[in-house]
C-alpha positions, -999 to +999 in steps of 0.1 A: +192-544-248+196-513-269+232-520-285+245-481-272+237-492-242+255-525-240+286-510-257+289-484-233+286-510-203+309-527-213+334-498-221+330-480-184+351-507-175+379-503-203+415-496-190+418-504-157+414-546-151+447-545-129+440-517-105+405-536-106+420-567-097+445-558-073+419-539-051+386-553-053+376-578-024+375-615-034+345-633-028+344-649+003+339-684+013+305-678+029+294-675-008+301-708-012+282-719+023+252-701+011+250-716-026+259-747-018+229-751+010+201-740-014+219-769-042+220-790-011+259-803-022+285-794-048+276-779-082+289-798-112+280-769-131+290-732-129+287-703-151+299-672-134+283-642-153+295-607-161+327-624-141+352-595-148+388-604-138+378-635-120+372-621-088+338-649-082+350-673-107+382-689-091+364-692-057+345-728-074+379-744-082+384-779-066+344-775-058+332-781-095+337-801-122+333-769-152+332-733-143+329-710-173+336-673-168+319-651-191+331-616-194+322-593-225+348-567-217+384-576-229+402-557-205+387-578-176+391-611-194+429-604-207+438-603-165+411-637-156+430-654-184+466-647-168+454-655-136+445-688-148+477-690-168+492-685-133+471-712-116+483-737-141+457-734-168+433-758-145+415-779-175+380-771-159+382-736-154+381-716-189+370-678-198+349-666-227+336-635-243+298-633-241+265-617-230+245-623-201+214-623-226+230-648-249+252-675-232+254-703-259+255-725-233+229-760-233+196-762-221+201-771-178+236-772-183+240-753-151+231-762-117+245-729-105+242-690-123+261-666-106+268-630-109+287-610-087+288-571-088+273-573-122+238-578-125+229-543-122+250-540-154+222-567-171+189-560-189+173-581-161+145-597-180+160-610-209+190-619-186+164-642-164+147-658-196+181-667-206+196-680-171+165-701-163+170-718-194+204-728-193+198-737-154+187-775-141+152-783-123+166-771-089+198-751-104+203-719-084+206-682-097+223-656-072+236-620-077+254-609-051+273-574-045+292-551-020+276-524-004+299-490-008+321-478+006+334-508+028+330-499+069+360-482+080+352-447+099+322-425+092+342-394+082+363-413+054+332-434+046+313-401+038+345-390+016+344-418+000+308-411-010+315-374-020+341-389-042+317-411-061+288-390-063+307-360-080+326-384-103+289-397-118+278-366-118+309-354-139+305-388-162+266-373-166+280-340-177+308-350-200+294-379-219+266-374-248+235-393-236+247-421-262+278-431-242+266-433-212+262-464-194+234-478-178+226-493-142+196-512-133+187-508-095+202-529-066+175-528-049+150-541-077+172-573-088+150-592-058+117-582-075+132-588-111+139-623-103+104-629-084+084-609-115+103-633-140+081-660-130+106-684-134+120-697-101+100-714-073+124-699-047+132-665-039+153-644-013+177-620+000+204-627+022+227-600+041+262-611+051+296-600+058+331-608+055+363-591+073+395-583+053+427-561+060+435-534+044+460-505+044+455-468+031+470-475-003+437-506-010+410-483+004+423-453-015+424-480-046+391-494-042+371-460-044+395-452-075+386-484-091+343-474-093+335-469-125+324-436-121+355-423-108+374-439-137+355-428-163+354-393-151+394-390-149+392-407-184+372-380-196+395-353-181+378-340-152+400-323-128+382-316-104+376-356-097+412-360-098+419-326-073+387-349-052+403-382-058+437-373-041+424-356-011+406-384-005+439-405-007+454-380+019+424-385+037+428-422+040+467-420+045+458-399+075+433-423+095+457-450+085+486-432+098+509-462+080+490-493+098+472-519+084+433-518+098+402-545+094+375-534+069+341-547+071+324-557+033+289-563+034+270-583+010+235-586-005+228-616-017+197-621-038+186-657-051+163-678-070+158-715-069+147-728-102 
């Protein structure tokens, strides 16, 4: 990957681990249904890739015998590490700096890769080579990310959307084509994984998982795109002016309760 690139990836994501953390959805348990049928039992192994604050990572504790989070931006890996602090330092649970291309980890160490809401962040093809060599005979590779916004009510879903589309366009705008980020398609990582040759097995899988949430988390989870971030970084006012009239937005249909949200996954796998 062109180094520009990579730095800037990793910076859209500078400044705001907490609000991140705080707001984000966990992954769910059917994640762990899901892997764990194509492994066909427990993983020993796990490296959770482009992990962020730990969102994917913790949910293999008391399932595996080493998870390794790796995490490039320091930000995200400053809250994963007080997390684990908070858990009681588990011995087999430990965060590193590193690169999805590069993860000085042994040959089939692994017997599971994952990566959630983060391989569109990866140069896929180098990032493949490298996973399929650090994965076992039958070690399992699966990126797996939310579809935005989260399913609430079509006219707050479509703010949401306004919101997001003018902050990247804004990001565009104000940034010199050298510091901008860059995004790989979603709805290429399938084919990515099936062109690198290097897993017998491939599919997608679509699933969902329920969580509460009241206006303040919605509002939060739209803030916490990268797009909308960096634009209010960059001082664009109108994204703020869009940003809180989509929080008044939210604090009306919520009207002070607490309402379900519907997340919906895509999962997309490959068996070595």
């Amino acid at each position: 990957m062109l180094e520009h690139i990579r730095k800037n990836n990793v910076e859209r994501f500078a400044g705001f681990g907490e609000l991140y953390d705080r707001n984000r959805p966990a992954a769910p348990q059917e994640v762990i249904r899901l892997l764990e049928t194509y492994l066909e039992g427990k993983p020993r192994h796990v490296a959770d890739v482009g992990c962020g604050t730990g969102l994917s990572t913790f949910l293999w504790l008391g399932r595996a015998k080493q998870i390794i989070g790796i995490e490039p931006s320091t930000d995200m890996r400053q809250v994963a590490e007080a997390k684990r602090l908070a858990a009681g330092s588990p011995e087999e649970l430990t965060f590193r700096e590193g690169f999805s291309d590069d993860l000085k980890l042994e040959d089939g160490w692994a017997d599971l890769i994952t990566c959630s809401q983060s391989f569109h962040w990866m140069n896929p093809q180098p990032t493949l080579s490298e996973f399929a060599r650090v994965l076992r005979p039958g070690g399992v590779f699966a990126a797996y990310d939310c579809d935005w916004p989260p399913v609430l009510n079509a006219d707050v879903e479509a703010a949401y959307e306004q919101l997001s589309a003018l902050a990247d366009r804004r990001v565009q705008e104000l940034s010199h084509e050298t510091e901008q980020a860059h995004k790989w398609p979603k709805d290429e990582h399938l084919r990515q994984i099936r062109d690198s040759g290097r897993f017998r097995y491939t599919r997608e899988i679509v699933f969902h998982n329920r969580e509460t949430c009241d206006a303040q988390r919605y509002t939060r989870i739209a803030l916490s795109q990268g797009g909308t971030q960096g634009a209010i970084k960059r001082g664009a006012a109108d994204v703020q002016a869009a940003a809180d009239d989509f929080g008044r937005r939210v604090d009306m249909f919520f009207a002070g309760e607490e309402k379900e949200v519907l997340f919906s996954y895509r999962m997309r796998l490959g068996v070595k």
